[in-house]
N, C-alpha and C positions, 0 to 999 in steps of 0.2 A: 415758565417764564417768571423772574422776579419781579415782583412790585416796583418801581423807583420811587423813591421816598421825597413828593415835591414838597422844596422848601421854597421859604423866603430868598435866600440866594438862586435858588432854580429859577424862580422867575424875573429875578435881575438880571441873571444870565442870558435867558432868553429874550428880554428886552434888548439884551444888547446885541445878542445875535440879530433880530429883529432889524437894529436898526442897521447891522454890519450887513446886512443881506441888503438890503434896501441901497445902501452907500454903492455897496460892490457896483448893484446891476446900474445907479445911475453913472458913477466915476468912467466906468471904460464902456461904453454905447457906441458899437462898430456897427452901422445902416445894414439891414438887409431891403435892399431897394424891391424885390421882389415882393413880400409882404408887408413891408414897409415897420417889418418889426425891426428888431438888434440883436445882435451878438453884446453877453456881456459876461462877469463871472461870482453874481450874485450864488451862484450854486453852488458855491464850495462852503459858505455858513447855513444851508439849506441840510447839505450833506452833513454836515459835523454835528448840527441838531439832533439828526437823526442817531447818527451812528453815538454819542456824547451823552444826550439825554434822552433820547426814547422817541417814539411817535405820535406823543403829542406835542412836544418841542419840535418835533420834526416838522408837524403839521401846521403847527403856529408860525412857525421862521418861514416854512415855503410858503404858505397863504398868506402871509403878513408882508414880510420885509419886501419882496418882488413885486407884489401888490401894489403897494408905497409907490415905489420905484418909478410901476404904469400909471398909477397917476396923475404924476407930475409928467407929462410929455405924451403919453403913449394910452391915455385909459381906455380907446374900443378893448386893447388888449387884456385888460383886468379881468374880466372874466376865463378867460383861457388861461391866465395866471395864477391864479387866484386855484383853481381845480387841479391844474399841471403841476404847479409846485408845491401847495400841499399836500397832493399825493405824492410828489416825490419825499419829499420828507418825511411823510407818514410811514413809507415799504420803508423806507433805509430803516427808521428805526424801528419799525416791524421785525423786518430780518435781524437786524443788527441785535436785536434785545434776545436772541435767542443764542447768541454765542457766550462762549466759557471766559472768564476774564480777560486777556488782554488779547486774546488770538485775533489773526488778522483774516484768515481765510474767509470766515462769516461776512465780515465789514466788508472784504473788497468784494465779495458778489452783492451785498446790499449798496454798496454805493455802485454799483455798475447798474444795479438793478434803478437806481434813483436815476441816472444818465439815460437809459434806453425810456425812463417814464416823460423826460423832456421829450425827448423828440418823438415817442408815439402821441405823448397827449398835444404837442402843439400839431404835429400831422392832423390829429382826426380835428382838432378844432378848425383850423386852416383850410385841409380837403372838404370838410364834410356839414361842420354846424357853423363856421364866418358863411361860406356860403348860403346858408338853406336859412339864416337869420337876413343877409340879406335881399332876402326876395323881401319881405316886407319892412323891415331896417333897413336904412340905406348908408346908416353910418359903418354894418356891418360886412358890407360889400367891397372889402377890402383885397382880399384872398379868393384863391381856386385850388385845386387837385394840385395846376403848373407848379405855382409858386408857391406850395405846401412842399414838393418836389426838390424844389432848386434850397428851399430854405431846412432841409433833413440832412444837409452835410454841415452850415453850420452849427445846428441846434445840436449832431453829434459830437463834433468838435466842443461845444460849451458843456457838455455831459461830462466826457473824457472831463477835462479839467477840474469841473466841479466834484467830480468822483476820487480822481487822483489828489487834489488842494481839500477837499474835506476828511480823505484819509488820511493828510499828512497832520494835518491841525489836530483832529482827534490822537494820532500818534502823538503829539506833542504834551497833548491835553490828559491824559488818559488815567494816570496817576491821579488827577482831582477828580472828587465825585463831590458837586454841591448837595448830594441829598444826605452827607453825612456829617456826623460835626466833629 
């Protein structure tokens, strides 16, 4: 695996993904009444991170910009956020950093691989640790097994998207490389 050569523009870029990730998930917030999360499409500059600049842009965009996002309106959620989408950003460009220049085969199983990371990590946080935090939290007592259940077709649905919209952006992108001058 090559090196990426972080520059100064690297990390302009990534701020601004940072912040386009952050805008995304606030601008379109469809209620999931069941966990009293959202549908949104913060995941497509999550994804592009990854597959664009590597897996520590990956890591930074997904635990950053989404992060932001729960803050403002939604922060029980920032810790499930915060680990779900920086790992999703992390694998994409994990996998993603180990394909041959422009090929797409690598990118679309790592940006699928980024989509199945949403909806496994908010499952296990929803089913398994919102509950068991709140037994003694009670701000965490939000979610169960049910409505970890009911909310794994939207958070599929926001995968797909963010996999399909971060592969097209990177197609568009792909020709620039800020770690060169």
């Amino acid at each position: 695996m090559k090196e990426r050569k972080w520059t100064f523009a690297t990390t302009a870029i990534v701020a601004g993904l940072i912040a386009l990730s952050a805008i995304a998930t606030m601008v379109i917030r469809i209620p999931i009444p069941a966990t009293t999360g959202y549908f949104n499409i913060g995941d497509v500059f999550v994804v592009l991170a990854g597959l664009w600049l590597g897996p520590l842009a990956g890591l930074l965009v997904g635990g950053g910009g989404p992060t932001i996002a729960d803050a403002i309106g939604f922060p029980v959620f920032i810790p499930a956020t915060m680990v779900t989408k920086g790992l999703e950003g992390f694998l994409v460009g994990l996998i993603a950093s180990q394909a041959k220049g422009t090929s797409l085969k690598l990118r679309t199983i790592a940006a699928f691989v980024g989509g199945f990371t949403v909806v496994a990590g908010y499952f296990i946080f929803e089913a398994y640790i919102y509950p068991a935090l709140g037994t003694f939290m009670p701000a965490f007592a939000i979610t169960d097994i049910g409505a970890a259940i009911v909310e794994a077709f939207p958070n599929t649905v926001q995968g797909v998207i963010g996999a399909v919209g971060g592969l097209a952006l990177w197609k568009a992108l792909s020709g620039y490389d800020p770690g060169k001058k």
